[in-house]
RODO-2510 file (C-alpha; in nm, 4 decimals, decimal comma):
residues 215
     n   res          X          Y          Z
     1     x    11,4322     7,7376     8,2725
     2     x    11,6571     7,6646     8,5855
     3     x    11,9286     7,4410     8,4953
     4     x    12,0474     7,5063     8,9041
     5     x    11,8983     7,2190     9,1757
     6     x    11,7780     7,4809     9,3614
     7     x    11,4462     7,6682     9,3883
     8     x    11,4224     7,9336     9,1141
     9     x    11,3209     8,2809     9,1727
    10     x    11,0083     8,3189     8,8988
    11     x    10,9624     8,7087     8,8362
    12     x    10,6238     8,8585     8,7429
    13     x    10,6479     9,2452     8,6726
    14     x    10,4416     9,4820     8,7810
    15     x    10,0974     9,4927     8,6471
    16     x    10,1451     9,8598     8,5108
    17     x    10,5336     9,9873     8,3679
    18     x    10,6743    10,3118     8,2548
    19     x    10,8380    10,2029     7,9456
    20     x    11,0225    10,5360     7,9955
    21     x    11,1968    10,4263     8,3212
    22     x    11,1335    10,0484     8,3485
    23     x    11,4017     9,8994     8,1345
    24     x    11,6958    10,0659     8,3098
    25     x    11,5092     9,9418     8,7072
    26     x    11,4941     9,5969     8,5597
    27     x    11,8298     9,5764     8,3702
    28     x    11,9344     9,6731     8,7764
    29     x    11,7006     9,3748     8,9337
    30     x    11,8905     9,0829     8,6540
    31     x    12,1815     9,1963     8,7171
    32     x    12,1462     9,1560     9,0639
    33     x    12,1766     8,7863     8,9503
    34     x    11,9007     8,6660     9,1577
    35     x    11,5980     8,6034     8,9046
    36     x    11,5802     8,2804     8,7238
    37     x    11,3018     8,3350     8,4773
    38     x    11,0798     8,6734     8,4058
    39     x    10,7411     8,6871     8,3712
    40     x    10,5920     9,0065     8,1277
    41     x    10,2080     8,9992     8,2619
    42     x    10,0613     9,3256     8,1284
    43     x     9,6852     9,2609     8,1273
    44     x     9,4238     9,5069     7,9454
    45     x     9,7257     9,6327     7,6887
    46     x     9,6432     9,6555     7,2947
    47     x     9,8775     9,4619     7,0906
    48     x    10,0845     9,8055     6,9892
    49     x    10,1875     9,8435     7,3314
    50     x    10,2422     9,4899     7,4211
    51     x    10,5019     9,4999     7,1312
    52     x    10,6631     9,7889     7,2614
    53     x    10,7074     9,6083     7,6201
    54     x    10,8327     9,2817     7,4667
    55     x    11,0360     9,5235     7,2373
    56     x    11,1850     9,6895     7,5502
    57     x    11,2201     9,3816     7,7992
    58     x    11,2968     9,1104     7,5950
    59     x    11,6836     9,2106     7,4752
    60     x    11,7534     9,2591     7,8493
    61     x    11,6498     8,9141     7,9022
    62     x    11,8204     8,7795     7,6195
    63     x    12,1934     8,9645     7,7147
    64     x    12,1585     8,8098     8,0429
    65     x    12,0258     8,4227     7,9202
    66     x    11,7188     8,4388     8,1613
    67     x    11,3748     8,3371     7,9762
    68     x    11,1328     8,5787     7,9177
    69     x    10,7662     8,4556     7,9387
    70     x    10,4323     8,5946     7,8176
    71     x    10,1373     8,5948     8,0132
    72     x     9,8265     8,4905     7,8081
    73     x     9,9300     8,5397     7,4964
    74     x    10,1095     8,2612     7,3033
    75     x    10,0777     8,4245     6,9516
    76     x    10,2359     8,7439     7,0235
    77     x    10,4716     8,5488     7,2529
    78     x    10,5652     8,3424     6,9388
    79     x    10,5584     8,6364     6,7008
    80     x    10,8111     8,8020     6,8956
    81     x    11,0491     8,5780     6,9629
    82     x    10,9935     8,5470     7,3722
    83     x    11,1051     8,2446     7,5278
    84     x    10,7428     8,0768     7,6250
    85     x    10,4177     8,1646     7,7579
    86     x    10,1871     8,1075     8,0833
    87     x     9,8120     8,0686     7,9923
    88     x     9,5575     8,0331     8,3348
    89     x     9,2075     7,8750     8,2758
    90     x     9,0785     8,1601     8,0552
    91     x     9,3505     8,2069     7,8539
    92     x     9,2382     7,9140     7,6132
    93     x     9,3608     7,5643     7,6104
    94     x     9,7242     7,3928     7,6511
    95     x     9,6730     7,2290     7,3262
    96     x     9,6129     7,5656     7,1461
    97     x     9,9232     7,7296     7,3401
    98     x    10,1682     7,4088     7,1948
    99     x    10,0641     7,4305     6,8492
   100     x    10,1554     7,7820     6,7914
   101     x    10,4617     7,7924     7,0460
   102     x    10,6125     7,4419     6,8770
   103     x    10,7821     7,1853     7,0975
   104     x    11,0890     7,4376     7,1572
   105     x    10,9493     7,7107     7,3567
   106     x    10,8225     7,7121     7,7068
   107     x    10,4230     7,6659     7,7794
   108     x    10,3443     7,6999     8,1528
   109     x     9,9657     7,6096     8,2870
   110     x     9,8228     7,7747     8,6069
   111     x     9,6779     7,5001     8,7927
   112     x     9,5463     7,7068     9,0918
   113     x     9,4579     7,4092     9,3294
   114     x     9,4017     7,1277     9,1012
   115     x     9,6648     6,8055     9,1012
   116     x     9,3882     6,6750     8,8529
   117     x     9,4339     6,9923     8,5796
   118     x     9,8089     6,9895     8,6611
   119     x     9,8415     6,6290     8,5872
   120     x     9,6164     6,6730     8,2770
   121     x     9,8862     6,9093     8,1025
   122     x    10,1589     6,7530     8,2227
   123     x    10,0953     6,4266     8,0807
   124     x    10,0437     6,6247     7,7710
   125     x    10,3795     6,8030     7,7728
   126     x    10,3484     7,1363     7,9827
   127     x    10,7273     7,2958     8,1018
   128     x    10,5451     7,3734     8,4181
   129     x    10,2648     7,3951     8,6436
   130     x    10,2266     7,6712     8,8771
   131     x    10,0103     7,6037     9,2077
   132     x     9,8484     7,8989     9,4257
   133     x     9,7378     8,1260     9,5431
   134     x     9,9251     8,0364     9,8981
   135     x     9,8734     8,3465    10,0899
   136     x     9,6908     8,6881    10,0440
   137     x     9,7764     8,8973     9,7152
   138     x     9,7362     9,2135     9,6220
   139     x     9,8505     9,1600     9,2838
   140     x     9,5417     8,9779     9,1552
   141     x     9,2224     8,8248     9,3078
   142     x     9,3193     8,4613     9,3900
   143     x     9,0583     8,1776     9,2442
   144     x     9,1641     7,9172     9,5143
   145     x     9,3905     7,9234     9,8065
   146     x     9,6174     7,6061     9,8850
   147     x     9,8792     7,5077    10,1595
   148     x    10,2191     7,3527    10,0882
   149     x    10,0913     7,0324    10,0481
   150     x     9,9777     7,0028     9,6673
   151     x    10,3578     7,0795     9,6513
   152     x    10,4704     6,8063     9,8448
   153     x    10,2267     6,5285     9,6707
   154     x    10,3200     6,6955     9,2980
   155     x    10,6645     6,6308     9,3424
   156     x    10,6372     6,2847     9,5082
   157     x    10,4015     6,1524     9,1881
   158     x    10,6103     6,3634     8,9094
   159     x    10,8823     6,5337     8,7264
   160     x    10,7202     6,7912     8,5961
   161     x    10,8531     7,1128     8,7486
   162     x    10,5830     7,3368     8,9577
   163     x    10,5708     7,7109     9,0507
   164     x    10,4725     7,8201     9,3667
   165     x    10,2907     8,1593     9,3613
   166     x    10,0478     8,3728     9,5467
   167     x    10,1584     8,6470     9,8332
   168     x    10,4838     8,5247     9,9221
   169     x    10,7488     8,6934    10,0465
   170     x    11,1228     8,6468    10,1904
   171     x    10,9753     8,5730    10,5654
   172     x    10,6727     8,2761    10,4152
   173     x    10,8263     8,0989    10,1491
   174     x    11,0618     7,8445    10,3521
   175     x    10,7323     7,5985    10,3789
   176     x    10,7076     7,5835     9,9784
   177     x    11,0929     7,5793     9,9290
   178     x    11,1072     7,2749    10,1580
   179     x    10,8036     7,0942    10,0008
   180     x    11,0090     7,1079     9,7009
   181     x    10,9238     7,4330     9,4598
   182     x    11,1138     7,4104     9,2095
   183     x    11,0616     7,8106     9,0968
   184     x    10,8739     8,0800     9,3652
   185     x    10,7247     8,3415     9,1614
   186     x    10,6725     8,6621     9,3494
   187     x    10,5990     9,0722     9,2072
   188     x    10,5456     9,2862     9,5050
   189     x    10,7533     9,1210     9,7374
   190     x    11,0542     9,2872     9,5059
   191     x    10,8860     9,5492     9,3266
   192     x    10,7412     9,7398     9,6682
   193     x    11,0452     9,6197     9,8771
   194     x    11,1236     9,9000    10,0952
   195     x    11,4795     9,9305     9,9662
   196     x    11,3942     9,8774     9,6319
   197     x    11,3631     9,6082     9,3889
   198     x    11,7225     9,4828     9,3822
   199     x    11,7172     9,4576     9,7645
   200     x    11,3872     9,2461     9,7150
   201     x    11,4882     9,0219     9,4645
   202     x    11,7877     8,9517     9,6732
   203     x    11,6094     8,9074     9,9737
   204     x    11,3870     8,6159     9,8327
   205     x    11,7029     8,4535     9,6749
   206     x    11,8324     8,4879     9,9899
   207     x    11,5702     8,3422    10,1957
   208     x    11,5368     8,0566     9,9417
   209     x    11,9238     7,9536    10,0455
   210     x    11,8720     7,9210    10,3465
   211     x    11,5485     7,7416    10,3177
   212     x    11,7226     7,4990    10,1250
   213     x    11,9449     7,4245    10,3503
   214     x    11,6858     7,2690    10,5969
   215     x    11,5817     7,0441    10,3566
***
């Protein structure tokens, strides 16, 4: 997913798009050059118009070599040639996700605050584990809330990359950076950015340089 030693930028979109304007605002946002991997999480959609998001989003992804990932839903995700997909607790098991993605597409596991469920999948073969929430969200309700330090222990123990995600922003991701993140996924911080989308996916690229650079 992130071939670069630094912390990725993990995109979510929004929970609700305008097929009729969304393409063009995101084609803007990867070409900004900042996102590392894109996350389609559409909840409540019927299959027709999950098609006809993957069917809009994923060639955008594909011109620009950035995976596209589908939340929940490893069949369609498999049927329509996406990249991976991210499946949380009730989204069925890791075991069911590998056997229809295969051993060459992505299968991330949210782990919320559990090293035990993250090392569970893991040792099974997940591409990721994603940790969180770490602050307030307004995107979802959070099922746990955890500090820095699963981070820090995860990547002391193992290899196996981690996400970071839950409420953060440009000015509160430096703690998760420097406890060794390998990808911060964020939505609202860039898609209700006051100066746009662009400006907030650069801002969080941004802020993850110069976290780095403490490290």
């Amino acid at each position: 997913m992130n071939s670069d030693a630094q912390t990725g930028l993990y995109l979510l979109t929004p929970p609700a798009i305008d097929l009729a304007v969304f393409p063009d605002l995101l084609a803007r946002v990867l070409d900004s050059g900042a996102v590392d991997c894109l996350q389609l999480r559409l909840k409540g959609l019927d299959d027709a118009d999950l098609r006809k998001a993957i069917s809009a989003i994923l060639p955008l992804c594909l011109a620009r070599d950035i995976p596209l990932i589908l939340n929940d839903r490893p069949d369609l995700a498999k049927a329509t040639g996406c990249d991976g997909v991210h499946i949380g607790e009730d989204d069925g098991s890791y075991a069911n996700a590998r056997a229809i993605m295969g051993e060459d597409h992505i299968v991330g596991v949210s782990c919320y605050d559990s090293r035990h469920r993250a090392m569970q999948v893991g040792e099974k073969g997940a591409d990721y584990v994603a940790f969180g929430a770490f602050f307030p969200t307004e995107t979802k309700t959070a099922k746990t809330s955890v500090t820095p330090d699963i981070i820090d222990i995860w990547t002391t123990f193992t290899t196996v990359p981690c996400v970071a995600i839950g409420g953060i922003t440009a000015d509160n991701l430096a703690p998760l950076v420097q406890a060794g993140a390998d990808f911060i996924a964020v939505c609202g911080s860039v898609w209700n950015h006051p100066d746009g989308p662009v400006a907030g996916a650069q801002a969080i690229k941004a802020a993850i340089h110069v976290a780095s650079q403490d490290i």
